[in-house]
Structure formats: C-alpha cells, structure tokens
N, C-alpha and C positions, 0 to 999 in steps of 0.2 A: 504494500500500500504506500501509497505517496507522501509523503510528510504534506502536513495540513497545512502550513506557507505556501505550498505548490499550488494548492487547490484556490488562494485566494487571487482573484481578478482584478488587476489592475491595468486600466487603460491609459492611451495616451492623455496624456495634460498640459495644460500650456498656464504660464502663468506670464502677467507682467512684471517687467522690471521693480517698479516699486513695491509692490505688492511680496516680491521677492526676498528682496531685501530688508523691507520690515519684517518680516515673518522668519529669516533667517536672523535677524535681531534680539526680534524677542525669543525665537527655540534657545539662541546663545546663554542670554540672561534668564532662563529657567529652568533650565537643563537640571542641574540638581534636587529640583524638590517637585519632578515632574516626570522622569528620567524615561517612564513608558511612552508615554503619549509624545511627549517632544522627542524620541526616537522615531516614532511614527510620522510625525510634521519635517524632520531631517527626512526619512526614505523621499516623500511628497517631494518635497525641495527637491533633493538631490537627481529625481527622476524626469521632474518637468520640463518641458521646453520654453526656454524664456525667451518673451519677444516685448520691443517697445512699448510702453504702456499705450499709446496712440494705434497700433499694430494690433491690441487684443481683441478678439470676435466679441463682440455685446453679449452674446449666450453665453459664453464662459464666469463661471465662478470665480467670485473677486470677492476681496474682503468687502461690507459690504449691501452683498448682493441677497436680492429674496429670493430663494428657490426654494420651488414647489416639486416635492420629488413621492416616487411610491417605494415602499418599503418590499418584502419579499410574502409578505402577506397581502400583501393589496391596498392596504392602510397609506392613504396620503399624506403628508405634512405640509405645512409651507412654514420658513423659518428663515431668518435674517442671518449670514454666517459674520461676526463679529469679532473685536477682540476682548479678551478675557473681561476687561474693567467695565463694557458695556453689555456682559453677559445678562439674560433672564429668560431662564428656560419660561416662564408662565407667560411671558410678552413675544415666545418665539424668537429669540436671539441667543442663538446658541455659538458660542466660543469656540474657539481656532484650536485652542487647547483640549479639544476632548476627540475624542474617535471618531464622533460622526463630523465632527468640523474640519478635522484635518483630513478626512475620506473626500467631501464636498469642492475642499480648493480645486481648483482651474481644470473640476471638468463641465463639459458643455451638454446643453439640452439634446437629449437623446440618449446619452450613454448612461451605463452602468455598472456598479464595481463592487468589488468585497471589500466588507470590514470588520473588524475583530473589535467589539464589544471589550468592555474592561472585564466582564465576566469569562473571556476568552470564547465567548461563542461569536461564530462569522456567520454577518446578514450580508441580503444585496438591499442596494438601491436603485435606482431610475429616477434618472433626472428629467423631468417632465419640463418644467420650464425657468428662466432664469431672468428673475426681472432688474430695472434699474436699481443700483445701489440707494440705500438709505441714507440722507445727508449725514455730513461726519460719521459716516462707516470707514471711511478709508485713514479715519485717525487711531492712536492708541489710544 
C-alpha cells in the first residue's frame, strides 16, 4: 500500500509576488509555536508558481479572497481566507495559518485538492468560485 502522502492531491498553484512574500514572512516568524501547519504553508510556498501580482488570474486564491468551495460530502462553504489577526471562524474568515487556509492559497475556480485535517484525517475540496478580495484583506 502506498504511504498516505502519496494518496494526497495536490494541484498546480500560482501565487502572486506579494502575496508571497508576506506569507513567507509571516510562516518565518511562527514557525516555532506552529511548527505543523507552517510546515504545510512552507510545502504551499515552496510548490507555487509565482507571477506578478498584476499577472495573477482574478479566480485564483489570494489573501483576501471569498471562496465558495464544496467539501467531499457535498457540504458548501463560503469563507474569506485571511490572516491570523483578522481571523473569525463565526464571520467566515478563516486564517492562513490552519489546514484549510493554507490548502485554499492560489488555487483557482474549478480545481480540487487534499488536505490533512489536524486530526490527521484527508478531505477534498472544490473550489466553486472565487470572489473579489475583502478591503484590507491583503494586510497583516
């Protein structure tokens, strides 16, 4: 049998420059007291294709951005992907810093990927659609 990393899906992603750059930033400065999940947002980074921030497709996932995505049960969300200090799961603004926020970075409407829950269990998603960023989304 395959080792269970093998089995998880991960598609291409493009991310912009700034967008990059802050989010390698902030994985820098939390690394320690976060060490899983900013391993995870390091794989994201290190994987992505980075292009101009002018250059980035509007469908792509950007800090941010409202995506409306379906889970593996059919269950929809829609949720504002943010960073940590602006987090509020009950207003839908879920943080860069968790599983499903670092799964979301700069993929685009249409595709879909695995991700490993902090429980160590792997869901997919479907990214349904991807709307304009939320004012002061793209700050810390």
């Amino acid at each position: 049998m395959a080792p269970v990393a093998a089995r998880i899906r991960k598609p291409t992603i493009t991310l912009g420059r700034t967008d990059h750059d802050k989010l390698t930033r902030l994985a820098e400065t939390v690394q320690a007291g976060n060490a899983e999940v900013v391993d995870v947002l390091f794989s994201e980074l290190d994987r992505a294709g980075i292009v101009p921030d002018a250059r980035l497709a509007e469908d792509v996932i950007r800090m941010g951005s409202h995506v409306r995505y379906a889970t593996e049960t059919g269950e929809v969300r829609e949720v504002t992907l943010v960073y940590p200090g602006r987090a509020d799961i009950s207003a839908g603004r879920i943080s860069i810093l968790t599983p499903i926020g670092a799964a979301l970075i700069g993929l685009s409407s249409g595709q879909s990927m695995d991700w490993r829950a902090r429980d160590g269990r792997v869901h997919r998603l479907v990214v349904q659609s991807v709307g304009v960023s939320e004012p002061g989304g793209q700050g810390q």
